[in-house]
N, CA, C and O atoms as a DFTB+ gen file, in Angstrom:
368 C
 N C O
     1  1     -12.417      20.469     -24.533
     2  2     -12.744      20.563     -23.126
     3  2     -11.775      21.555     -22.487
     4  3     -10.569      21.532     -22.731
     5  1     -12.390      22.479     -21.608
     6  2     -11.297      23.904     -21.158
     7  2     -10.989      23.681     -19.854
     8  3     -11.715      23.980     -18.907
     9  1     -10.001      23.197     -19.794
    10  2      -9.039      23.025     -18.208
    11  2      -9.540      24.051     -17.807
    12  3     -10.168      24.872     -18.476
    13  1      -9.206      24.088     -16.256
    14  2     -10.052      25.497     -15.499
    15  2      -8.123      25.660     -14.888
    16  3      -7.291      24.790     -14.630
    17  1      -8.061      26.964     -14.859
    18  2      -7.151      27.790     -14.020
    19  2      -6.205      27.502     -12.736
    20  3      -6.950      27.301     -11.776
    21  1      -5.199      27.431     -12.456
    22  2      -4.869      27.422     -11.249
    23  2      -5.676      28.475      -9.750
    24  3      -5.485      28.298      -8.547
    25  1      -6.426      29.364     -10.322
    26  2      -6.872      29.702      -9.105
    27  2      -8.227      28.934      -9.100
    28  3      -8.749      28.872      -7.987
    29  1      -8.956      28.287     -10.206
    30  2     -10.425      27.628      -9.956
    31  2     -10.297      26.411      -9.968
    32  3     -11.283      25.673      -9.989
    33  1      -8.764      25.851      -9.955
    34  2      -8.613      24.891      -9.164
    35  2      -8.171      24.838      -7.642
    36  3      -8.452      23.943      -6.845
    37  1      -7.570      25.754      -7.449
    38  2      -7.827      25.711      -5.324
    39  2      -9.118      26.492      -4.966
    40  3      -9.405      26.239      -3.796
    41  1      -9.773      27.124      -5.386
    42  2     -11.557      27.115      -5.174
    43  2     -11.795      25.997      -5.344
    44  3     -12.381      25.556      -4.356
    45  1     -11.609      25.048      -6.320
    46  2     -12.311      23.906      -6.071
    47  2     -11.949      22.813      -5.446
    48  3     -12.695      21.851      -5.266
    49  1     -10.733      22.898      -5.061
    50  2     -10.654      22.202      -3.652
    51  2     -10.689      22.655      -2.060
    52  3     -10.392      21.884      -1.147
    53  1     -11.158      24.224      -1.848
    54  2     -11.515      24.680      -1.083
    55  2     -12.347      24.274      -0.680
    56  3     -12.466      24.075       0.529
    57  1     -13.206      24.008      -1.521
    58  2     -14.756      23.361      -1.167
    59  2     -14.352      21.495      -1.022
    60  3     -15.366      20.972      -0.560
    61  1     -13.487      20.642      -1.210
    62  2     -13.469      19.417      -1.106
    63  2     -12.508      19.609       0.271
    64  3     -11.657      20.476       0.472
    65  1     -12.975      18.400       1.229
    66  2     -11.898      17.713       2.182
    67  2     -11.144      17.293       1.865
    68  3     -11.401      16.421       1.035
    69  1      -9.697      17.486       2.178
    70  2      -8.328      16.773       2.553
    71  2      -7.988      15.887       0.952
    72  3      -7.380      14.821       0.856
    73  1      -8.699      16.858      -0.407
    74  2      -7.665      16.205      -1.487
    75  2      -6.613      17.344      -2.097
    76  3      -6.791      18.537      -2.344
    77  1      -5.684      16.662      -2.209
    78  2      -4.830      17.421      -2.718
    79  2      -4.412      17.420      -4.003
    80  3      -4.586      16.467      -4.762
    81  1      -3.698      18.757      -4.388
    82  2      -3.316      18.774      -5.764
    83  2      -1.864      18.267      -5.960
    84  3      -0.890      18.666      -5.322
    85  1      -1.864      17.518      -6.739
    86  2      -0.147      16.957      -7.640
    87  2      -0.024      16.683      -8.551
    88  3      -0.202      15.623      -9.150
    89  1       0.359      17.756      -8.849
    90  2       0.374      17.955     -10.819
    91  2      -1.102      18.520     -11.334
    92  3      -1.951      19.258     -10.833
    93  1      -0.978      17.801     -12.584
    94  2      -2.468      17.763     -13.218
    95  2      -3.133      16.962     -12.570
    96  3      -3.774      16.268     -13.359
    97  1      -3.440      16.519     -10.894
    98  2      -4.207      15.704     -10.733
    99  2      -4.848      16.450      -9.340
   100  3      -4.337      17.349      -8.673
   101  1      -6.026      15.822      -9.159
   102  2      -6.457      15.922      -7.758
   103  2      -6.668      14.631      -6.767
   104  3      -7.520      13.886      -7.251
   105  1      -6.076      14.087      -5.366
   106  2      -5.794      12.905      -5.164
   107  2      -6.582      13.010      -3.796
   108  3      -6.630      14.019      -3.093
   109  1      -7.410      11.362      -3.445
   110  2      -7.305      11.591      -2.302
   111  2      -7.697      10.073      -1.164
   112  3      -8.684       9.403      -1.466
   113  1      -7.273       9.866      -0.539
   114  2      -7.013       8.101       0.018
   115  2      -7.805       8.346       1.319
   116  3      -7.609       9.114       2.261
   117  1      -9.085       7.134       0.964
   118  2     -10.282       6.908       2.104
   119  2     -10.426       5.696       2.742
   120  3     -10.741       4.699       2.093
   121  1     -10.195       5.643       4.177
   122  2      -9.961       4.560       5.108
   123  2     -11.551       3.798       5.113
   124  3     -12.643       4.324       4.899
   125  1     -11.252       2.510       5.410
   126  2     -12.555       1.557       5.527
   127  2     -12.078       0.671       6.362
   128  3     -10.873       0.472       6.516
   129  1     -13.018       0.051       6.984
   130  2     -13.082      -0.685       8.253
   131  2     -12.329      -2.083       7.873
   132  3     -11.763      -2.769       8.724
   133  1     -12.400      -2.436       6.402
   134  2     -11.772      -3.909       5.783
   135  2     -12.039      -3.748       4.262
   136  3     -12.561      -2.761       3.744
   137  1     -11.624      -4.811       3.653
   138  2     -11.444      -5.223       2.162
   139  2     -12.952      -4.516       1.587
   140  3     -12.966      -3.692       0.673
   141  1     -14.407      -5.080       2.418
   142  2     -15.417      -5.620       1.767
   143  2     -16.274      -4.036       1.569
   144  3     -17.123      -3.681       0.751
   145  1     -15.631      -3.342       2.681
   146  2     -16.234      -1.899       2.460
   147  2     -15.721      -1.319       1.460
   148  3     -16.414      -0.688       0.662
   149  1     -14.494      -1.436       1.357
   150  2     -13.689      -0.490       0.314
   151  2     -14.503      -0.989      -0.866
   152  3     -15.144      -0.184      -1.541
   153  1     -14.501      -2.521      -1.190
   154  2     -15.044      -2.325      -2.946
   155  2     -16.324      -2.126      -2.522
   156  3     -17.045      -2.592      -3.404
   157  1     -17.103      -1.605      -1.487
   158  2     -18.166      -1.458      -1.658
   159  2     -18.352       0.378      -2.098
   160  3     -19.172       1.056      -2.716
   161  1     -17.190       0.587      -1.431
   162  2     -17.334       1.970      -1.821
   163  2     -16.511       2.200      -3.249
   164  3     -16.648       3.312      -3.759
   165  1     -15.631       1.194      -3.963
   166  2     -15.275       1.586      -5.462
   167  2     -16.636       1.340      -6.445
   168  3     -17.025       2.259      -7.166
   169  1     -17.312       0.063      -6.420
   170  2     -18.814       0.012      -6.518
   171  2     -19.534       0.702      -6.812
   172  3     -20.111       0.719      -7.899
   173  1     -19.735       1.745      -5.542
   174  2     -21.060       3.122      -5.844
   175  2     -20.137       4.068      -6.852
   176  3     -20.681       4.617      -7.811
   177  1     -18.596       4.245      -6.572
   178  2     -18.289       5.162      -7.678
   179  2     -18.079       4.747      -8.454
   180  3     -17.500       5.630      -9.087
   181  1     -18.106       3.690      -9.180
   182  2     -18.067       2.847     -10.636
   183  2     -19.578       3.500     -11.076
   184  3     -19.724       4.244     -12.045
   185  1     -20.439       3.158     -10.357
   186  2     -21.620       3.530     -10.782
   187  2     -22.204       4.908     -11.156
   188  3     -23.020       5.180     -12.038
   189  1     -21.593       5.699     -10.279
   190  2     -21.421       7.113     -10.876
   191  2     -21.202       7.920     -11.922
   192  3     -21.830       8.832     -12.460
   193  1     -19.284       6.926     -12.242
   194  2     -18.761       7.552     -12.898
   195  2     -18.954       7.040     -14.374
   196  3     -18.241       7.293     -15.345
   197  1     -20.250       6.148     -14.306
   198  2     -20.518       5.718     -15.584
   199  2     -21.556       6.409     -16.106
   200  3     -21.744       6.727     -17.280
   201  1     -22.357       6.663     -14.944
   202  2     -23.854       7.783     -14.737
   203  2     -23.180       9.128     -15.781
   204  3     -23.572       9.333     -16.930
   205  1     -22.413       9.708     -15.277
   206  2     -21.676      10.904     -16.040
   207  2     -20.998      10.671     -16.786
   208  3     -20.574      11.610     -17.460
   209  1     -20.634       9.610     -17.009
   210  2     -18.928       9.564     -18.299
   211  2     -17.775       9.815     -18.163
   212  3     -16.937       9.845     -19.065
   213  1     -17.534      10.109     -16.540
   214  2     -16.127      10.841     -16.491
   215  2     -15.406       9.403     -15.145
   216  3     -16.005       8.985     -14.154
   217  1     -14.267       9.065     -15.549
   218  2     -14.008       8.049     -14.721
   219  2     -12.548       8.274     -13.846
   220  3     -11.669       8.965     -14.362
   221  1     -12.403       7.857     -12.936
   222  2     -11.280       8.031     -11.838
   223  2     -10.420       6.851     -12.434
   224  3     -10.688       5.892     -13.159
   225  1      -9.194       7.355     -11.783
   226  2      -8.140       6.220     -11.428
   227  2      -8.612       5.407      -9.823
   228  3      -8.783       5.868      -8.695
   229  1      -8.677       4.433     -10.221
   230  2      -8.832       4.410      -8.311
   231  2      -7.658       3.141      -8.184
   232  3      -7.477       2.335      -9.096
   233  1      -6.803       3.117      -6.712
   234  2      -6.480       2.033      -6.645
   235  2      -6.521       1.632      -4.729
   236  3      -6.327       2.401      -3.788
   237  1      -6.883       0.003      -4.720
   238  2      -7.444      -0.688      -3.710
   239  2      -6.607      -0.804      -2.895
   240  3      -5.823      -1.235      -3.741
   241  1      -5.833      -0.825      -1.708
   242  2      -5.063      -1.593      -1.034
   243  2      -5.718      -2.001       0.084
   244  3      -5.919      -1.207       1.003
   245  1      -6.277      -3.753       0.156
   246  2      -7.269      -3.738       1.134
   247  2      -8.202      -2.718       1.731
   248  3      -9.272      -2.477       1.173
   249  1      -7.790      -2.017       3.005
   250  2      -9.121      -1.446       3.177
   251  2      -8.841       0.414       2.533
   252  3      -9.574       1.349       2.854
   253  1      -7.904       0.501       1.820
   254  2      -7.550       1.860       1.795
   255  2      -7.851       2.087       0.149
   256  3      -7.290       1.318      -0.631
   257  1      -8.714       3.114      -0.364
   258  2      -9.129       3.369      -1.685
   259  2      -8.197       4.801      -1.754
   260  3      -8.212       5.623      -0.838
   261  1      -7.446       4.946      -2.901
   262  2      -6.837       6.052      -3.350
   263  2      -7.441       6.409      -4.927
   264  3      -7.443       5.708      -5.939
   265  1      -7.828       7.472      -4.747
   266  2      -9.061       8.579      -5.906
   267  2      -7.877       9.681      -6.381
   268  3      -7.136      10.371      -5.680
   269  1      -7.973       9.591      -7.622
   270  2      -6.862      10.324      -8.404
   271  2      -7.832      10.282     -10.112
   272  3      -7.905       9.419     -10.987
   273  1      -8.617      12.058      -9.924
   274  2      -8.885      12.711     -10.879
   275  2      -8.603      13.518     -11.570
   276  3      -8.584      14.643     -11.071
   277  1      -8.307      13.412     -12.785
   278  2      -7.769      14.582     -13.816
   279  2      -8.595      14.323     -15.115
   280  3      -9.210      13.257     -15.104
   281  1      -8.718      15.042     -16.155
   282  2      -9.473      14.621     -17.563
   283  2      -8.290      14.498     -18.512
   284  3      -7.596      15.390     -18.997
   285  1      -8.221      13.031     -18.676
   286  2      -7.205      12.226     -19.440
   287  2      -6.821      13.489     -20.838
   288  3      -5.796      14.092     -21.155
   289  1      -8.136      13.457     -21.346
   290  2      -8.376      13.907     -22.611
   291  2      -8.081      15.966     -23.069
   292  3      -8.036      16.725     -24.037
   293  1      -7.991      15.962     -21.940
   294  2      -7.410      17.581     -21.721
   295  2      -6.180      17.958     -21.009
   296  3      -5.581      19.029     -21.106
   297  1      -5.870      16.911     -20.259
   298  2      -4.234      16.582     -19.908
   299  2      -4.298      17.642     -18.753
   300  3      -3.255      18.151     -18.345
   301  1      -5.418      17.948     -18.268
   302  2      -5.477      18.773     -17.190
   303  2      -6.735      18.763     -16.539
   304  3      -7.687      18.160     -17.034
   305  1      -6.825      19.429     -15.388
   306  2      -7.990      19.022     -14.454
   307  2      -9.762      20.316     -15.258
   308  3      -9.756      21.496     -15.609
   309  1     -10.394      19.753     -15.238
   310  2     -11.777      20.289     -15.854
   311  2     -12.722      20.157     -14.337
   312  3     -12.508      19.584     -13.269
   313  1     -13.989      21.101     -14.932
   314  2     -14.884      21.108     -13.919
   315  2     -15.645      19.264     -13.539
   316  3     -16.069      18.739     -12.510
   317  1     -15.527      18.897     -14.660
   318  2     -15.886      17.523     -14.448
   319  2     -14.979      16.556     -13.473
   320  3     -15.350      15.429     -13.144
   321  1     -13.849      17.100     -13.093
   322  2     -12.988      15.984     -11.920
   323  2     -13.584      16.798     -10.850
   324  3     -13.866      16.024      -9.936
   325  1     -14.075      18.645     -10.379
   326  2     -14.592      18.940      -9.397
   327  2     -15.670      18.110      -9.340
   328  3     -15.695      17.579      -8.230
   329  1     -16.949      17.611     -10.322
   330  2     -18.234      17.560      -9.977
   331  2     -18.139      16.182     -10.077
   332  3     -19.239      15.759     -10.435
   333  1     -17.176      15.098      -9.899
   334  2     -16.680      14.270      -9.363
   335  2     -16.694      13.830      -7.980
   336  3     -17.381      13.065      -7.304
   337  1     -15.168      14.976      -7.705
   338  2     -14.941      14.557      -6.367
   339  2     -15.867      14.809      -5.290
   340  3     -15.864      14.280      -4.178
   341  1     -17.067      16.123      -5.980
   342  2     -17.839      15.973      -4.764
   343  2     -18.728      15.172      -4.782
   344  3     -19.270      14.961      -3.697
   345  1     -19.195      14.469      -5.910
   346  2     -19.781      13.247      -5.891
   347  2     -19.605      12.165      -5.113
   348  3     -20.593      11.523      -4.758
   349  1     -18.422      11.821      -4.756
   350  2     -17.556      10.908      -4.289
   351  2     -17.532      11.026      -2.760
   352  3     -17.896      10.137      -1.990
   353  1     -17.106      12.116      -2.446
   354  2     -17.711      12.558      -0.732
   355  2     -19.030      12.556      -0.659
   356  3     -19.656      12.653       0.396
   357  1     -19.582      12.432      -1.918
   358  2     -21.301      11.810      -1.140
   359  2     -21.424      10.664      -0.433
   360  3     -22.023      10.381       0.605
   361  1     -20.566       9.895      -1.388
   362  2     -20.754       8.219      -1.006
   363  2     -20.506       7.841       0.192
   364  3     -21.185       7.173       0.971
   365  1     -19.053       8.509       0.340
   366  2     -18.790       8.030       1.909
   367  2     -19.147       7.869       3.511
   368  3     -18.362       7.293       4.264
């Protein structure tokens, strides 16, 4: 699997809202009204990211979901964490 570039990785967060890069990762933490929205929104991306095969870190803190994509298996970010994250701003 071919990691993409430091410059086709800020193109590809040019095109995403407010995630940022740190490290090999791309990160990014989405507010919800309470507990019941948030897993409603880890939920649809469970479902996604099973649809494609490619899976996030996610972690819950009540109503706050933090999304942290990289491809484990290439130890660096691939087009598959872009066609991810914009997956993911669908949901919301």
């Amino acid at each position: 699997m071919e990691h993409l570039s430091i410059k086709e990785v800020h193109e590809g967060l040019d095109e995403l809202k407010d995630w940022d890069l740190i490290g090999h990762e791309i990160k990014k933490e989405f507010h919800f009204k309470d507990f019941k929205s948030a897993m409603e929104f880890v939920n649809k991306i469970a479902e996604e990211a099973e649809r494609i095969d490619h899976h996030p870190d996610m972690l819950i803190r009540y109503n706050k979901v933090t999304i942290t994509l990289t491809t484990h298996i290439a130890h660096a970010l691939t087009h598959h964490d872009f066609k991810l994250a914009r997956i993911i701003e669908q949901l919301v």
